[in-house]
C-alpha positions as a printed NumPy array, in Angstrom:
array([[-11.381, -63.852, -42.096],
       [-12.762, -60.574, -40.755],
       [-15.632, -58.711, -42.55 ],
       [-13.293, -56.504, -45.338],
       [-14.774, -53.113, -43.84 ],
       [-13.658, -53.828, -41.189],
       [-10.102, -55.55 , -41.45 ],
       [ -7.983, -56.962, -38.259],
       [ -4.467, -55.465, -38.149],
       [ -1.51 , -56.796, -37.088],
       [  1.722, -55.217, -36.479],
       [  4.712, -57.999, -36.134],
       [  8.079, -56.244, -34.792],
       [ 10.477, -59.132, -35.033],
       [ 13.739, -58.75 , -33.226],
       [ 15.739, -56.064, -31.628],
       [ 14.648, -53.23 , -34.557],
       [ 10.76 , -54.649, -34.685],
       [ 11.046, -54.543, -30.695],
       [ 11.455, -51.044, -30.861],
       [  9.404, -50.317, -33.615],
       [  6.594, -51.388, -31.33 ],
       [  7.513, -49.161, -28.237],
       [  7.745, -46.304, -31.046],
       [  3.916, -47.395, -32.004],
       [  2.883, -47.637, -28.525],
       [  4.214, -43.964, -28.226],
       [  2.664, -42.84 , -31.114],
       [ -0.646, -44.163, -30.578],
       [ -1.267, -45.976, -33.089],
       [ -5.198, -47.443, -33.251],
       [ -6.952, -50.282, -34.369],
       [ -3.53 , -52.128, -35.158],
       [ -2.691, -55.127, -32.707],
       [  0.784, -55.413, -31.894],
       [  3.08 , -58.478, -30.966],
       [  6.665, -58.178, -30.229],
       [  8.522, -61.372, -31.069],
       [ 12.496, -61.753, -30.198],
       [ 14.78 , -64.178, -29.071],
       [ 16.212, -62.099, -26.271],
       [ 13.196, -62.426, -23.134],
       [ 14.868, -59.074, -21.862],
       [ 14.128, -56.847, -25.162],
       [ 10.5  , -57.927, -24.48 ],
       [ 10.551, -57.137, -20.882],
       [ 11.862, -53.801, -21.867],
       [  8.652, -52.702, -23.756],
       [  5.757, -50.988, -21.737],
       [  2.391, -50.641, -22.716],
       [  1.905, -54.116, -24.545],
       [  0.462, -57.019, -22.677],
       [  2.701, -59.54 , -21.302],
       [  0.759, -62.509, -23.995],
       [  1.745, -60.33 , -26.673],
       [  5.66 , -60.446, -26.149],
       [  6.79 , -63.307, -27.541],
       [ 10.005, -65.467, -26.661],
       [ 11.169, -67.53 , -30.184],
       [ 13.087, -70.516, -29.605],
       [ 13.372, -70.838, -25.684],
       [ 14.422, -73.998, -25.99 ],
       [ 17.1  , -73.336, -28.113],
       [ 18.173, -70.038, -26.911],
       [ 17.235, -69.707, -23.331],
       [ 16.227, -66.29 , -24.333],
       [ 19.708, -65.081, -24.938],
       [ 19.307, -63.803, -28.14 ],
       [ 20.565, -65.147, -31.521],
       [ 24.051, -63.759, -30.959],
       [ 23.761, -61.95 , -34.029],
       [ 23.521, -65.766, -36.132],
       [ 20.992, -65.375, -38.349],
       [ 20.762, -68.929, -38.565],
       [ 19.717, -69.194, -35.128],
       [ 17.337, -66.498, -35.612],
       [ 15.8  , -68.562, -38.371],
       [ 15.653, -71.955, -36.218],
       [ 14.202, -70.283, -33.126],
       [ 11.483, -68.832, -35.633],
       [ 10.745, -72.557, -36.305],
       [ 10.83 , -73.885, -33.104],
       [  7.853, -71.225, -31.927],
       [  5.701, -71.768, -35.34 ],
       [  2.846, -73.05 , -33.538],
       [  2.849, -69.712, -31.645],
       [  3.349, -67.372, -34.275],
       [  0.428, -69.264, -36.145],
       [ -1.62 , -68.884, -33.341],
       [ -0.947, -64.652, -32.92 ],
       [ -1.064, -64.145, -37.152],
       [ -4.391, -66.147, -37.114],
       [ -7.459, -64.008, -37.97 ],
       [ -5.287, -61.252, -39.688],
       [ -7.192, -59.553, -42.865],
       [ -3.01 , -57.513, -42.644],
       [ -0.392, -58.213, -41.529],
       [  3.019, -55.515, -41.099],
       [  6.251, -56.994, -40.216],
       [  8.539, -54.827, -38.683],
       [ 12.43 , -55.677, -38.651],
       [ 16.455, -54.424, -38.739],
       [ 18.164, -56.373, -41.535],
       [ 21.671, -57.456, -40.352],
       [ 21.052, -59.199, -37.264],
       [ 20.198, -62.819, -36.017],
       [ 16.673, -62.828, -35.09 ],
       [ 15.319, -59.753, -37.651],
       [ 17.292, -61.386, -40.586],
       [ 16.753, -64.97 , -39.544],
       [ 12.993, -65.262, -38.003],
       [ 11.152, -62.212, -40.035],
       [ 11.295, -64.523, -43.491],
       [  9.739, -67.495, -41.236],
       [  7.155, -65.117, -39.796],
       [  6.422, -64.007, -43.349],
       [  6.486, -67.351, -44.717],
       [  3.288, -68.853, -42.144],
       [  1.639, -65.436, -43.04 ],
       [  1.432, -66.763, -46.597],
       [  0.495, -70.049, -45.791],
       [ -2.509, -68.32 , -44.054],
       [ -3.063, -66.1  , -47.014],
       [ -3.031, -63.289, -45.347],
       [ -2.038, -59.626, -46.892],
       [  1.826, -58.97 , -45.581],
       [  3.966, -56.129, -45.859],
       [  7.352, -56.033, -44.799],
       [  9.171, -52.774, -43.42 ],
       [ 12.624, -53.34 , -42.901],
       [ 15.691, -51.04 , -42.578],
       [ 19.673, -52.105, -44.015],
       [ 21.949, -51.075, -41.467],
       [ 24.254, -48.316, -41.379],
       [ 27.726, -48.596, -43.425],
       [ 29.772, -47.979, -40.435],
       [ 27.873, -51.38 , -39.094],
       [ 30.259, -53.115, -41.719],
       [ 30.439, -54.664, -44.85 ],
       [ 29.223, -58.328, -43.099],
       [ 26.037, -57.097, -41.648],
       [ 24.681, -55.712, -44.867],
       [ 25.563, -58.789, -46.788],
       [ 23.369, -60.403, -44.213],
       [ 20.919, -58.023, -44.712],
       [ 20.532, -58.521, -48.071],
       [ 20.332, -62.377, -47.573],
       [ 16.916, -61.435, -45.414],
       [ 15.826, -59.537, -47.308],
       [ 15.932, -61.591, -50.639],
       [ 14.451, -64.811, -48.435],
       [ 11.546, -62.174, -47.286],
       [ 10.588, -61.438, -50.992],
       [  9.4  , -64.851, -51.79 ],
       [  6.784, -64.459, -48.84 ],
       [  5.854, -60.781, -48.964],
       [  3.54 , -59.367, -50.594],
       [  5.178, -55.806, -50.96 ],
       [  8.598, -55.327, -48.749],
       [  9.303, -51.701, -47.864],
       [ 13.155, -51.308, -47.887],
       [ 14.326, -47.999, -45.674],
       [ 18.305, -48.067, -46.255],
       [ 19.609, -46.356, -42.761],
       [ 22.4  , -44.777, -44.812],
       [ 19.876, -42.762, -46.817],
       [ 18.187, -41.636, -43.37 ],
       [ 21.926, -40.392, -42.379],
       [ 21.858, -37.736, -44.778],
       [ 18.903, -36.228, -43.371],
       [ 20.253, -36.105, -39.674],
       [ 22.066, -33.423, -37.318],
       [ 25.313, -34.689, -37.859],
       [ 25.663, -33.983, -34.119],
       [ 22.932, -36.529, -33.227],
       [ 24.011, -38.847, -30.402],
       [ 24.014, -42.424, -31.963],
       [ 21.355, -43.364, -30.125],
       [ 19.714, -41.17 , -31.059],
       [ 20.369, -42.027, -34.969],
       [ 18.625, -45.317, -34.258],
       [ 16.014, -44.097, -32.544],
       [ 15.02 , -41.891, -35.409],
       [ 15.393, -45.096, -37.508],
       [ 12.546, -47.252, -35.657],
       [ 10.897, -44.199, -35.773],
       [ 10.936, -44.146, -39.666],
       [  9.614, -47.802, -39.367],
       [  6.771, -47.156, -37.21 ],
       [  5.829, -44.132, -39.17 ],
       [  5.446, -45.614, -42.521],
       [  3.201, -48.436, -41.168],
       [  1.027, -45.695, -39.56 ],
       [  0.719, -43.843, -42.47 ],
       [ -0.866, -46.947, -44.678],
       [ -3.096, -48.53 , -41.696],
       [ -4.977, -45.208, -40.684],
       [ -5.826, -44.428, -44.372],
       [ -7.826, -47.525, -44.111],
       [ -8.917, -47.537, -40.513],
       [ -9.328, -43.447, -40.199],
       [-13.443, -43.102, -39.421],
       [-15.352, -39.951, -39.632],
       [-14.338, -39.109, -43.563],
       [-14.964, -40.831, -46.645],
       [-11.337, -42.606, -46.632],
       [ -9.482, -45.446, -48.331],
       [-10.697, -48.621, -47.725],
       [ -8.964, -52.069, -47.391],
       [ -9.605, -53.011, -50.862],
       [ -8.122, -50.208, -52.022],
       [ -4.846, -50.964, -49.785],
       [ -4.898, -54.503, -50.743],
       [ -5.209, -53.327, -54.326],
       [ -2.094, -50.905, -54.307],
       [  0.189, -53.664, -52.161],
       [ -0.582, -57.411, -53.086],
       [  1.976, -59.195, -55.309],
       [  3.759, -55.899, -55.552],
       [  7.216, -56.428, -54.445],
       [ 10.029, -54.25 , -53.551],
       [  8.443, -50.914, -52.063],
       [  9.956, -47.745, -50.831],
       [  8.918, -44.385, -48.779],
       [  9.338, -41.141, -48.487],
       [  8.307, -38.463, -46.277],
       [  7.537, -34.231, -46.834],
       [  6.269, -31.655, -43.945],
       [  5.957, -28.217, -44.32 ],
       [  3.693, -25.386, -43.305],
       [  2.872, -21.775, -44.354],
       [  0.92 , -21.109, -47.215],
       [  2.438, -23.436, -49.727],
       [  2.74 , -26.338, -47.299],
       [  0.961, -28.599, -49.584],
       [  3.597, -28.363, -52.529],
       [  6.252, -28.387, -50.744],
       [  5.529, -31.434, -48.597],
       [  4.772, -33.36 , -51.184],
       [  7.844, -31.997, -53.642],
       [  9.67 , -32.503, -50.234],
       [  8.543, -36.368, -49.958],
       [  9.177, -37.323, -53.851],
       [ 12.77 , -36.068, -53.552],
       [ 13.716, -37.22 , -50.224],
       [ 16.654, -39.089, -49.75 ],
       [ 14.781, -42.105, -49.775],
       [ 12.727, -41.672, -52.814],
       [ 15.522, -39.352, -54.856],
       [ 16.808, -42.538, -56.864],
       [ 13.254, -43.479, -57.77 ],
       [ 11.244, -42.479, -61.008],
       [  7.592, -43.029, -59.815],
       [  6.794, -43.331, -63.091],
       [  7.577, -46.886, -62.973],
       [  6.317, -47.481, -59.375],
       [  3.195, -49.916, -59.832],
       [  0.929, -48.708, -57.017],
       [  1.688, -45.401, -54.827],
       [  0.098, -44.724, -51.289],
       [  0.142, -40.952, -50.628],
       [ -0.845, -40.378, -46.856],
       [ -1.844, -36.626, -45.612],
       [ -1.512, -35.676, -42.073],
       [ -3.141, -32.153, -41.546],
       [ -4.652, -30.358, -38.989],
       [ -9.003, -29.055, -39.737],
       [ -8.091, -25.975, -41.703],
       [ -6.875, -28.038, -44.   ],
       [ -8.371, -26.924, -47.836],
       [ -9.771, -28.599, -50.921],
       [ -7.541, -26.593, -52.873],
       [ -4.324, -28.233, -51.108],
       [ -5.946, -31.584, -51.36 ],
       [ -6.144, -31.216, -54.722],
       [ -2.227, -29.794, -55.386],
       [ -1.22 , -32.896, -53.881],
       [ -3.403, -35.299, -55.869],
       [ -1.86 , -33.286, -58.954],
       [  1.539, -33.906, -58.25 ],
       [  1.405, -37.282, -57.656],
       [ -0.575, -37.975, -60.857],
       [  2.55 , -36.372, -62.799],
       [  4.411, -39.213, -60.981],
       [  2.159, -41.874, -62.126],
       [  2.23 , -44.027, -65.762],
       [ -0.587, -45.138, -66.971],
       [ -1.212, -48.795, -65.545],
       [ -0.52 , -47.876, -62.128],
       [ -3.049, -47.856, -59.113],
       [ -2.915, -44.33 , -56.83 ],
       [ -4.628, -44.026, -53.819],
       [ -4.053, -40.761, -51.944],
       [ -6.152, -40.776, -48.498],
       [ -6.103, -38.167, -45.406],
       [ -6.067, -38.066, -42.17 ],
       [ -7.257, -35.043, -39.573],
       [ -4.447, -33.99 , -36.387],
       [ -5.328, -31.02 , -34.772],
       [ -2.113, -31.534, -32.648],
       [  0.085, -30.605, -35.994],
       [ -0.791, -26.831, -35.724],
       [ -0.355, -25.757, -39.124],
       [  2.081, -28.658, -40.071],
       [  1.011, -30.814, -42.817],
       [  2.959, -34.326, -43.271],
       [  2.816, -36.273, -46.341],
       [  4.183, -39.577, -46.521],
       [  4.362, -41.594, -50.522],
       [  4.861, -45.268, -50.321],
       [  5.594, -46.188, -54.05 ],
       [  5.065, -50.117, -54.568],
       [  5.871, -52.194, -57.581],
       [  9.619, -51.074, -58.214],
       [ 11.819, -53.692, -60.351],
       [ 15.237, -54.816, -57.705],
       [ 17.225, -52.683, -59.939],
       [ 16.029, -49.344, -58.805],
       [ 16.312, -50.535, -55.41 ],
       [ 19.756, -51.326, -55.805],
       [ 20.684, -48.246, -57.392],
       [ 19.494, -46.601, -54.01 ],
       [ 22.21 , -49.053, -52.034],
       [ 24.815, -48.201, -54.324],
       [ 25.261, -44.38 , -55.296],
       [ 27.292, -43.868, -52.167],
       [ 31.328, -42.72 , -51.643],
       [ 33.465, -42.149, -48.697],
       [ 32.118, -39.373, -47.576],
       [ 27.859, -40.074, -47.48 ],
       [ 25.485, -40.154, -50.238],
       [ 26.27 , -38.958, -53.7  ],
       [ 22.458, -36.799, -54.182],
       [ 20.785, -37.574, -57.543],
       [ 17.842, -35.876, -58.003],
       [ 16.262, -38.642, -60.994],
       [ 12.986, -38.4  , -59.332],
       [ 11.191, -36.095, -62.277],
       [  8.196, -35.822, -64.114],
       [  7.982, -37.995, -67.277],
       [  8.235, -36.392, -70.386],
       [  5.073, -35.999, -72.731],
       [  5.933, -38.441, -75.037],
       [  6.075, -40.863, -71.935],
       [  3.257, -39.051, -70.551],
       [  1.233, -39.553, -73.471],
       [  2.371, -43.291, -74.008],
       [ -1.267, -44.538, -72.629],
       [ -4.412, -42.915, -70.809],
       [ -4.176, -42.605, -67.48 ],
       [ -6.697, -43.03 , -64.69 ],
       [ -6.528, -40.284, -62.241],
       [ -5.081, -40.847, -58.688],
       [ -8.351, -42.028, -56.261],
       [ -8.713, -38.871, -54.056],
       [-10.762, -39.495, -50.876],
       [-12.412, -36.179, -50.43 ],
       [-13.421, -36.013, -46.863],
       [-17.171, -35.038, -46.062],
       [-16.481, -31.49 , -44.58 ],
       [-14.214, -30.687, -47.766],
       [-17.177, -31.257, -50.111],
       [-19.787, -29.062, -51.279],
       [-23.148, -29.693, -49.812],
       [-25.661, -30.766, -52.316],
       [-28.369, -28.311, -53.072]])
């Protein structure tokens, strides 16, 4: 294993949906992560530019001629077995490792809970990111999905569920469909960016691995949520934004057992936003769980400040309440995301979130 200050990487995106989670990385920039792009159909892989050719791998050419899984799950699952050797070979080394998949299809569903599964055997930290599929995908596909996902939870160590239903809600309802799953990888890519350059973002006192490793092993169902904003108050209301987002709006944080708040901002960001955001997640946060809030410097983002909350620890339930409060026509909104009250809030002590104060936002000693 690499030297902990210094942890290698990896970002797995298995199938069609991890495929193009990867070109979305490669787009985005994404540093000091390694990516690997592992599918079943050879011309998915051909499709992605900017990764080296050793880092696309075909799974199960034996058995599918790279063809794809045909949407079989269980061929997904037995191509993922067939390559073990080379997946062990590409995880090898990893201090982290992200897996990146749609639930629903053959090779996502069927080879992500293999991939996960030699990850563990090689004790290495793994978080899942996976998306359900749509509703209008039918009723079959996300009782597939679920199947993955429940076969990834004995491997993971935390498993980031992003419902694409919930992500409907926030689209232009005259978005091509294309388009719709574009945004969808995008969501993917994002929330794996958001954890690995709190640990890996140089040039400010930031979170470390530990800290990471802390908030996300053993932890079990996970979900996200993302805020931006700008003007004056854009550090309340991206962070109100992200804790009530469609994604997060079933969820009382309160019983979250770890939360991950990443801040994207450009250099005139303050201490005195810093601070509003640390505040509002700590009225999120019971006493036994772990906060680590970390930031990270984009002068590209003009004014914009993005906030993304990864809360960890959640109990199936709450994540099935999220798959279920929908009718006919979209998502039924339920804003249950508040503040405890003060008896609950006074129920134990409770540590304060961990606040990496960058070096130009403190005062100089005298």
């Amino acid at each position: 294993m690499s030297d902990i200050s210094n942890p290698v990487i990896k970002l797995i995106g298995v199938g069609g949906g991890g495929v193009n989670t990867i070109n979305h990385a490669i787009q985005k920039n994404i540093h000091g992560v390694e990516k690997y792009c592992l599918n079943t159909d050879a011309q998915s892989l051909a499709s992605v530019v900017g990764l080296e050719e050793t880092n696309k791998i075909v799974l199960g050419s034996e058995l599918t001629r790279g063809t794809g899984a045909g949407a079989d799950h269980n061929v997904g699952r037995q191509a993922a077995i067939e390559s073990e050797q080379k997946i062990r070979e590409i995880l090898d080394g990893a201090d982290m490792v992200f897996i990146a998949s749609g639930m629903g299809g053959g090779t996502g569903t069927g080879a992500s809970p293999e991939v996960a599964r030699i990850a563990k055997e090689l004790g290495i930290l793994t978080v899942a990111v996976v998306t359900k599929p749509f509703s209008f995908e039918g009723a079959r596909r996300g009782e597939v999905a679920n199947e993955g996902i429940e076969l990834m939870k004995d491997y993971v160590d935390s498993i980031i569920i992003i419902p694409n239903e919930r992500l409907l809600t926030t689209f232009d309802r005259s978005m091509s469909l294309l388009d719709a799953f574009s945004q969808v990888d995008n969501v993917l890519s994002t929330a794996v960016a958001g954890i690995t350059e709190i640990i890996l973002n140089n040039g400010m006192q930031n979170i470390d691995f530990a800290d990471i490793k802390a908030v996300m092993q053993n932890r079990g169902a996970a979900i996200m949520g993302m805020g931006r904003a700008t003007g004056e108050d854009r550090a309340l209301q991206s962070i109100i934004e992200a804790t009530t987002s469609p994604l997060l709006s079933e969820i009382k944080l309160n019983e979250a057992k770890g939360i991950i708040v990443s801040i994207a901002a450009d250099t005139e960001i303050s201490l005195s936003e810093y601070e509003i955001i640390g505040q509002e997640v700590e009225k999120y946060t019971s006493g036994d769980a772990i906060s680590k809030i970390g930031v990270r410097i984009d002068p590209d983002l003009d004014g914009e400040m993005i906030v993304t909350v990864v809360a960890t620890g959640l109990q199936d339930d709450a994540i099935e309440m999220i798959n279920m409060n929908f009718n006919s026509r979209g998502f039924k909104a339920k804003k249950t995301n508040t503040a405890p009250t003060s008896k609950e809030q006074t129920a134990q002590p409770k540590e304060r979130p961990t606040v990496a104060v960058p070096s130009f936002l403190q005062k100089p000693s005298k």
